[in-house]
Every structure is written in structure tokens, then in C-alpha cells.
C-alpha positions, 0 to 999 in steps of 0.5 A: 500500500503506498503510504500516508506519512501523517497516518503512518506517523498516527500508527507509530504514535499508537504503538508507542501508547501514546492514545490522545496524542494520536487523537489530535492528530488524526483530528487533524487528518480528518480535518484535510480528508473529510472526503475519507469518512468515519470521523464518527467513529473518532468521536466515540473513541475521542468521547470514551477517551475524555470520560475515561481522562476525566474520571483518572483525573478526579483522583478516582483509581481504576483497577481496569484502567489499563485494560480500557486504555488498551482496548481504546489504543486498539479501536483507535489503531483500527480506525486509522489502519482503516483510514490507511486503505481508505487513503489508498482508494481514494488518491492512488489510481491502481486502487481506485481501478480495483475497488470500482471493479469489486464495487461494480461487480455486484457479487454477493460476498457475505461468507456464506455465498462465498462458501457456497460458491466455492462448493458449488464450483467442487460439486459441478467440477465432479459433475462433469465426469457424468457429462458425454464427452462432447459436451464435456468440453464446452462445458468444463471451458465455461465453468472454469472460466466463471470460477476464475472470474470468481476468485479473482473478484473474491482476491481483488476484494479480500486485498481491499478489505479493511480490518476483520472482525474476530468473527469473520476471521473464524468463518474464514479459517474454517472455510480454508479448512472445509475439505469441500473447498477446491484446495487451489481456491484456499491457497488462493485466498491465503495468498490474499489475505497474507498480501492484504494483511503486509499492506495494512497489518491486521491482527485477526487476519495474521491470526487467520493465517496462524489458525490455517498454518497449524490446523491445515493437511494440505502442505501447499496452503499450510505453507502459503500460510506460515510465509504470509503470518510471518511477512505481515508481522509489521514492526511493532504493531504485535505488542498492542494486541496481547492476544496475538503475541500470545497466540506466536509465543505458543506456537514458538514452543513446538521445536518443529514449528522453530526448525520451519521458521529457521529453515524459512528464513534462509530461504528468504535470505537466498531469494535476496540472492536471485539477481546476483545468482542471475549475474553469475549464470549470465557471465560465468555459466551460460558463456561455457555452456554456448561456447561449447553447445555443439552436442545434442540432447537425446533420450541417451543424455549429451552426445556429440554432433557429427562435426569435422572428422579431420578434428579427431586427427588434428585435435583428438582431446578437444571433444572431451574437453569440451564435453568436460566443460559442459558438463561441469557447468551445467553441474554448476547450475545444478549445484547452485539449486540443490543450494536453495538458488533461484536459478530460474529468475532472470530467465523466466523474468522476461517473460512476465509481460503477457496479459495474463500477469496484468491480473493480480491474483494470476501471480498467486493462482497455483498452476493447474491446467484447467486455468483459462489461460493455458487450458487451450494449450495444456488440453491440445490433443497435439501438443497438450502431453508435451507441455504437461510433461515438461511443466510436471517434470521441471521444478518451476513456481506456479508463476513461472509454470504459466509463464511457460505454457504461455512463452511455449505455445507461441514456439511448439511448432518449430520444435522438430516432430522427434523431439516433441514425441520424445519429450512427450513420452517422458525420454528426456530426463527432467533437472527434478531428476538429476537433483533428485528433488522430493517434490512433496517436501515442505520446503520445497513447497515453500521454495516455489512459493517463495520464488512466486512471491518474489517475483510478483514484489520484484516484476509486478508493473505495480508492484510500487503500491505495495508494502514489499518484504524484500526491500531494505529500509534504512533507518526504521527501527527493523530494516528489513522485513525478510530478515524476520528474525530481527522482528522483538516478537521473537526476542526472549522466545525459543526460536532465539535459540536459532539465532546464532545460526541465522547470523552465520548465514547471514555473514556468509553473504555478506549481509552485515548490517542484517546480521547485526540486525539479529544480534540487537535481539539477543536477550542479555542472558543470552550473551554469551561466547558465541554471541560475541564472537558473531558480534566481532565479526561483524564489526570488522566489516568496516564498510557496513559501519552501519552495524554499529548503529544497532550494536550499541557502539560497541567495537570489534575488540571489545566483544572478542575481549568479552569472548576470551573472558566466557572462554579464558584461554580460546584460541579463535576468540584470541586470533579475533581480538587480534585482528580487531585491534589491528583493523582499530590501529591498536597496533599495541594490543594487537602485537600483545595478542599476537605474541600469546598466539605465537607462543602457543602455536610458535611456527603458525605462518598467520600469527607470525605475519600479523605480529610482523605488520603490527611491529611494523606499524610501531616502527619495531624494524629491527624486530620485525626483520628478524622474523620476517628474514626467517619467514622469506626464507621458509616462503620464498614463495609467498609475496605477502611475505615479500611486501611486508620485508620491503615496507619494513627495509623501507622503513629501517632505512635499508633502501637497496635491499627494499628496491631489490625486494620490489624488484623481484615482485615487478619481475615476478610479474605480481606487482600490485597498485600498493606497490608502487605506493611503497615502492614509491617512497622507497626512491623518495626517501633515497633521494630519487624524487623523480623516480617516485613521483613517477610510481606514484602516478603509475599508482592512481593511474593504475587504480582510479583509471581514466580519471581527471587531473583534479582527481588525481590530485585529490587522491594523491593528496588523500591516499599518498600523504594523508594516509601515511603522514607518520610513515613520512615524516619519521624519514626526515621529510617536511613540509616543503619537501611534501607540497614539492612531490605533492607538485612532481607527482601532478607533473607525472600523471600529465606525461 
């Protein structure tokens, strides 16, 4: 739903329990919206507010004052809930089309027609069996047509719906439940009512969802169900309805029901991950896989196609080379699936743009091949047999399915006549084959579903007027709804108990910020050596800083020291504190720790090079050249080792051994933009000032390509002498000398 601030700022407002506040001010909206109505229905909560004001006032102590404040806090956040999607209707255009469209319809939709409707739908699908078959036909094309019309009307105005009565809530819940309801219809409207209550949150409509998600057989609409209670949560609402937060809590207690929510929250996580796994389909496998596309798919798997015969002689190892690859990519892709990625979302983006997705519940609908749609295609006697046999053996979302049927049918009949019959007999091996997918697993279910709702958040042309789970909001008091685990509903329950383990997928993306996010519901009983340990790493990503804002301001440092003192003596918990001070310029404490590490892991190469940057930093040359002397000679390999030895011979004064050393790493062929840095200073304080400002220059030129001169000033200025202001000095160099390369340098990048 796309939002009104002032509304927005009211619902906040009433979270906060601050009533007669948010009174005044949607007194004041009322005032600039009278067109929206219900400013009666403001009256009588402002008029219970009053007399409940005035009787506290007079000194008169009510035991149940609490209970009536909150019931009015709950009246009052209806109402303006209400007003939300009333806003909505009235000045945003996608709204206003699909409420004229419900309104015109003239539908009789009190629950007991809905039901009736939708049994009478189940009654006459069955009906259709008694019917000859050439009547059949025409008349299973006009019932389904009509039932589609229905459930499309009955999603368009379950979205619009304002705030459900308890009671209407129920009449639902049982109707999701009624085995004579078409299982489609109630996964159908689950998705409704879950779109319905992310846009505008609306307690009994979530506690719906949970009612269906505990007490449903059918995995499909159970699963639809446990995604749409948790993404429609919202952002603190939960706490002004005790009953509903009560309701989750006792839901938390099952172990099963904490495994799901863990499992579905890293399914989330790897849906953020479908446009970046798309850019790694596109650039690195599907190249390999078209550079090499000379074989054939046949019933017997890849074969080679009849080629050059004067290759085998020239090239006999090209074919299986080729064939190698081949398969190793496609193995990748295979790989990236079983992992729980979206392979299919860049590909069946593009093809989102038929009529057919203009229709918002076309998104939702679970594939079935009696839809309007695609029955003319699915029930064709030439190619229906085809199209089924590769929609039942591909693991494709419902969305995608359509997508599919819809893209093929405009194709079918340039396929060659043999493929289109092998095909259809089931002689090419889906991909559900080869990955061995359970198909009727819960968190398949849930997969597909997911992907469906993904791509309805990410390709939907109006999907702009929709609250969307998948976006990140910085700066809200929870950033990011997919990440659920970070919502304070589930702080002090036993699903916290997952946490540590979110927040390790989380940082294996390299999702900070999100991962702090979960931290920040830890539970101060919960702190413990693991928590800290998270808490270290991620406040060692310095470019996502803004993890801090949601950790207290708490360092790196201190949260590994915290670790050491849960567990005196860890090794990882040491190595992490290193680290962090290090990254701090904490080059003391860092050497310090450095040295515990060393002492008991004496010939530890990691430990050993840490201790011999931190030495360096203290310009402790002579100390650090004894171990790096000795490390050179173990590694002669190893360039680490080399660039830490020359910026420490630069550093001592002995600037022909560090020159011999940049020497071999030019030679070397490994000479990176750093280099040229230190190499740089290397001939500045030798003397060679020319020869520097020449390294220096080769050094942004190398690193800020194609930049202006202005530009590479300032960086020269900031990365060349800001930066290693100290380092400078300590060599005897002073201003003058600075602001004359700072000149030289300018002079070499114009050559």
C-alpha cells in the first residue's frame, strides 16, 4: 500500500501508547480528508477517551484502567489502519481501478455465498465426469472460466478489505479448512489475505493465517500460510494486541514449528540472492555452456554432433574437453539449486509481460491446467502431453509454470516432430531428476512459493503500491522485513535459540548490517561466547559501519575481549581480538595478542605475519626483520611475505635491499597498485624524487583509471600523504619537501 506519512506517523504514535496524542492528530487528518469518512467513529473513541481522562483525573483509581486504555489504543489503531486503505482508494489510481471493479461487480460476498460458491464450483467440477464427452468440453471451458472470474473478484476484494472482525476471521479459517473447498481456491485466498494483511497489518487476519498454518493437511496452503503470518508481522504493531503475541509465543514452543521458521528464513535470505545468482549464470555459466553447445540432447543424455572428422586427427582431446566443460557447468547450475538458488529468475523474468500477469491474483493462482489461460494449450490433443510433461517434470513456481505454457505455445511448432514425441513420452530426463528433488517436501513447497512471491514484489508493473518484504529500509527501527528474525516478537522466545545460526548465514553473504540486525535481539542472558564472537565479526566489516548503529557502539575488540573472558584461554576468540585491534590501529594490543598466539602455536605462518605488520606499524624494524628474514626464507614463495620485508627495509632505512625486494615482485610479474605506493617512497626517501613521483602516478593511474587531473590530485593528496603522514615524516621529510612531490607527482600523471 503506498503510504500516508501523517497516518503512518498516527500508527507509530499508537504503538508507542501514546492514545490522545494520536487523537489530535488524526483530528487533524480528518480535518484535510473529510472526503475519507468515519470521523464518527473518532468521536466515540475521542468521547470514551475524555470520560475515561476525566474520571483518572478526579483522583478516582481504576483497577481496569489499563485494560480500557488498551482496548481504546486498539479501536483507535483500527480506525486509522482503516483510514490507511481508505487513503489508498481514494488518491492512488491502481486502487481506485480495483475497488470500482469489486464495487461494480455486484457479487454477493457475505461468507456464506462465498462458501457456497466455492462448493458449488467442487460439486459441478465432479459433475462433469457424468457429462458425454462432447459436451464435456464446452462445458468444463465455461465453468472454469466463471470460477476464475470468481476468485479473482473474491482476491481483488479480500486485498481491499479493511480490518476483520474476530468473527469473520473464524468463518474464514474454517472455510480454508472445509475439505469441500477446491484446495487451489484456499491457497488462493491465503495468498490474499497474507498480501492484504503486509499492506495494512491486521491482527485477526495474521491470526487467520496462524489458525490455517497449524490446523491445515494440505502442505501447499499450510505453507502459503506460515510465509504470509510471518511477512505481515509489521514492526511493532504485535505488542498492542496481547492476544496475538500470545497466540506466536505458543506456537514458538513446538521445536518443529522453530526448525520451519529457521529453515524459512534462509530461504528468504537466498531469494535476496536471485539477481546476483542471475549475474553469475549470465557471465560465468551460460558463456561455457554456448561456447561449447555443439552436442545434442537425446533420450541417451549429451552426445556429440557429427562435426569435422579431420578434428579427431588434428585435435583428438578437444571433444572431451569440451564435453568436460559442459558438463561441469551445467553441474554448476545444478549445484547452485540443490543450494536453495533461484536459478530460474532472470530467465523466466522476461517473460512476465503477457496479459495474463496484468491480473493480480494470476501471480498467486497455483498452476493447474484447467486455468483459462493455458487450458487451450495444456488440453491440445497435439501438443497438450508435451507441455504437461515438461511443466510436471521441471521444478518451476506456479508463476513461472504459466509463464511457460504461455512463452511455449507461441514456439511448439518449430520444435522438430522427434523431439516433441520424445519429450512427450517422458525420454528426456527432467533437472527434478538429476537433483533428485522430493517434490512433496515442505520446503520445497515453500521454495516455489517463495520464488512466486518474489517475483510478483520484484516484476509486478505495480508492484510500487505495495508494502514489499524484500526491500531494505534504512533507518526504521527493523530494516528489513525478510530478515524476520530481527522482528522483538521473537526476542526472549525459543526460536532465539536459532539465532546464532541465522547470523552465520547471514555473514556468509555478506549481509552485515542484517546480521547485526539479529544480534540487537539477543536477550542479555543470552550473551554469551558465541554471541560475541558473531558480534566481532561483524564489526570488522568496516564498510557496513552501519552495524554499529544497532550494536550499541560497541567495537570489534571489545566483544572478542568479552569472548576470551566466557572462554579464558580460546584460541579463535584470541586470533579475533587480534585482528580487531589491528583493523582499530591498536597496533599495541594487537602485537600483545599476537605474541600469546605465537607462543602457543610458535611456527603458525598467520600469527607470525600479523605480529610482523603490527611491529611494523610501531616502527619495531629491527624486530620485525628478524622474523620476517626467517619467514622469506621458509616462503620464498609467498609475496605477502615479500611486501611486508620491503615496507619494513623501507622503513629501517635499508633502501637497496627494499628496491631489490620490489624488484623481484615487478619481475615476478605480481606487482600490485600498493606497490608502487611503497615502492614509491622507497626512491623518495633515497633521494630519487623523480623516480617516485613517477610510481606514484603509475599508482592512481593504475587504480582510479581514466580519471581527471583534479582527481588525481585529490587522491594523491588523500591516499599518498594523508594516509601515511607518520610513515613520512619519521624519514626526515617536511613540509616543503611534501607540497614539492605533492607538485612532481601532478607533473607525472600529465606525461
Amino acid at each position: 500500500m503506498e503510504r500516508n506519512k501523517e497516518l503512518d506517523d498516527i500508527l507509530t504514535l499508537l504503538t508507542e501508547r501514546k492514545l490522545g496524542l494520536a487523537i489530535e492528530h488524526l483530528e487533524t487528518f480528518f480535518y484535510k480528508y473529510p472526503e475519507l469518512g468515519h470521523a464518527d467513529v473518532l468521536d466515540g473513541i475521542k468521547s470514551d477517551y475524555m470520560l475515561m481522562a476525566d474520571y483518572w483525573a478526579g483522583g478516582y483509581r481504576d483497577p481496569q484502567l489499563g485494560e480500557i486504555y488498551g482496548r481504546l489504543t486498539l479501536r483507535m489503531y483500527c480506525l486509522v489502519s482503516n483510514m490507511m486503505l481508505r487513503y489508498g482508494v481514494t488518491h492512488v489510481p491502481y486502487y481506485s481501478s480495483l475497488s470500482r471493479a469489486v464495487a461494480t461487480n455486484g457479487r454477493d460476498r457475505t461468507p456464506a455465498a462465498v462458501q457456497a460458491d466455492l462448493e458449488e464450483f467442487v460439486s459441478d467440477v465432479a459433475l462433469l465426469d457424468l457429462e458425454p464427452e462432447h459436451v464435456k468440453g464446452e462445458k468444463k471451458a465455461v465453468l472454469y472460466a466463471r470460477h476464475q472470474s470468481l476468485m479473482s473478484d473474491l482476491f481483488n476484494w479480500i486485498l481491499l478489505s479493511e480490518q476483520w472482525s474476530e468473527d469473520l476471521a473464524g468463518i474464514y479459517e474454517e472455510m480454508l479448512l472445509s475439505p469441500t473447498v477446491d484446495v487451489n481456491d484456499q491457497a488462493l485466498i491465503v495468498s490474499a489475505v497474507s498480501l492484504s494483511a503486509m499492506n495494512v497489518f491486521d491482527a485477526n487476519k495474521i491470526a487467520l493465517l496462524i489458525g490455517v498454518y497449524r490446523r491445515s493437511i494440505d502442505e501447499k496452503v499450510r505453507q502459503r500460510a506460515l510465509v504470509g503470518w510471518v511477512l505481515a508481522l509489521g514492526k511493532g504493531a504485535c505488542d498492542l494486541f496481547p492476544e496475538l503475541k500470545t497466540t506466536v509465543e505458543e506456537l514458538l514452543g513446538s521445536e518443529s514449528v522453530c526448525a520451519e521458521l529457521s529453515e524459512l528464513q534462509m530461504q528468504l535470505l537466498l531469494c535476496m540472492s536471485a539477481e546476483n545468482d542471475n549475474r553469475t549464470i549470465q557471465k560465468e555459466i551460460m558463456p561455457d555452456l554456448l561456447k561449447h553447445n555443439n552436442f545434442n540432447i537425446t533420450r541417451n543424455g549429451i552426445e556429440e554432433r557429427d562435426e569435422d572428422p579431420m578434428q579427431d586427427i588434428l585435435n583428438p582431446e578437444e571433444a572431451e574437453s569440451n564435453m568436460e566443460k559442459v558438463e561441469k557447468s551445467f553441474r554448476r547450475m545444478i549445484d547452485m539449486q540443490k543450494a536453495g538458488s533461484d536459478i530460474y529468475f532472470g530467465g523466466f523474468s522476461q517473460m512476465k509481460r503477457f496479459p495474463f500477469f496484468d491480473n493480480i491474483s494470476n501471480w498467486f493462482v497455483p498452476f493447474y491446467a484447467e486455468h483459462p489461460a493455458v487450458a487451450p494449450i495444456c488440453d491440445s490433443k497435439k501438443n497438450g502431453k508435451l507441455v504437461q510433461t515438461i511443466i510436471a517434470s521441471g521444478p518451476f513456481c506456479d508463476s513461472d509454470k504459466y509463464s511457460f505454457v504461455l512463452a511455449f505455445s507461441q514456439v511448439i511448432d518449430r520444435i522438430p516432430q522427434s523431439m516433441r514425441e520424445m519429450i512427450g513420452s517422458g525420454e528426456v530426463t527432467g533437472i527434478s531428476h538429476v537433483m533428485d528433488i522430493d517434490k512433496q517436501s515442505a520446503a520445497y513447497i515453500r521454495r516455489i512459493y517463495l520464488q512466486d512471491i518474489y517475483r510478483f514484489f520484484r516484476l509486478y508493473p505495480s508492484r510500487s503500491y505495495f508494502y514489499n518484504p524484500f526491500d531494505y529500509r534504512k533507518g526504521e527501527r527493523w530494516s528489513a522485513d525478510y530478515v524476520f528474525f530481527a522482528n522483538d516478537i521473537f526476542k526472549d522466545t525459543p526460536l532465539a535459540k536459532k539465532n546464532g545460526e541465522i547470523v552465520t548465514f547471514l555473514m556468509k553473504r555478506g549481509m552485515y548490517a542484517e546480521a547485526a540486525e539479529v544480534l540487537c535481539c539477543y536477550a542479555d542472558e543470552d550473551k554469551d561466547y558465541q554471541y560475541y564472537m558473531l558480534c566481532g565479526n561483524v564489526l570488522r566489516h568496516e564498510r557496513e559501519m552501519i552495524s554499529r548503529e544497532f550494536m550499541a557502539g560497541e567495537t570489534a575488540s571489545e566483544c572478542f575481549r568479552k569472548a576470551m573472558e566466557c572462554m579464558p584461554g580460546d584460541e579463535r576468540a584470541l586470533m579475533g581480538f587480534a585482528r580487531a585491534c589491528f583493523y582499530e590501529g591498536n597496533y599495541t594490543e594487537a602485537c600483545a595478542a599476537y605474541e600469546k598466539l605465537i607462543a602457543a602455536t610458535p611456527e603458525k605462518k598467520s600469527f607470525l605475519i600479523g605480529y610482523s605488520v603490527c611491529l611494523v606499524n610501531l616502527e619495531r624494524y629491527d624486530e620485525t626483520l628478524k622474523v620476517l628474514y626467517k619467514l622469506d626464507y621458509e616462503y620464498p614463495e609467498d609475496e605477502t611475505v615479500k611486501r611486508i620485508l620491503a615496507r619494513a627495509l623501507v622503513g629501517a632505512g635499508k633502501y637497496e635491499q627494499a628496491e631489490n625486494m620490489y624488484l623481484k615482485l615487478s619481475d615476478a610479474d605480481k606487482t600490485e597498485p600498493d606497490d608502487y605506493v611503497n615502492h614509491g617512497f622507497c626512491k623518495w626517501f633515497a633521494g630519487k624524487h623523480r623516480e617516485a613521483a613517477r610510481l606514484f602516478a603509475r599508482y592512481l593511474k593504475s587504480k582510479y583509471k581514466n580519471s581527471t587531473a583534479d582527481y588525481y590530485r585529490e587522491r594523491a593528496e588523500k591516499d599518498i600523504i594523508e594516509s601515511e603522514k607518520g610513515f613520512i615524516t619519521s624519514h626526515g621529510i617536511g613540509d616543503i619537501d611534501i607540497q614539492l612531490m605533492s607538485d612532481l607527482i601532478s607533473v607525472e600523471i600529465l606525461r
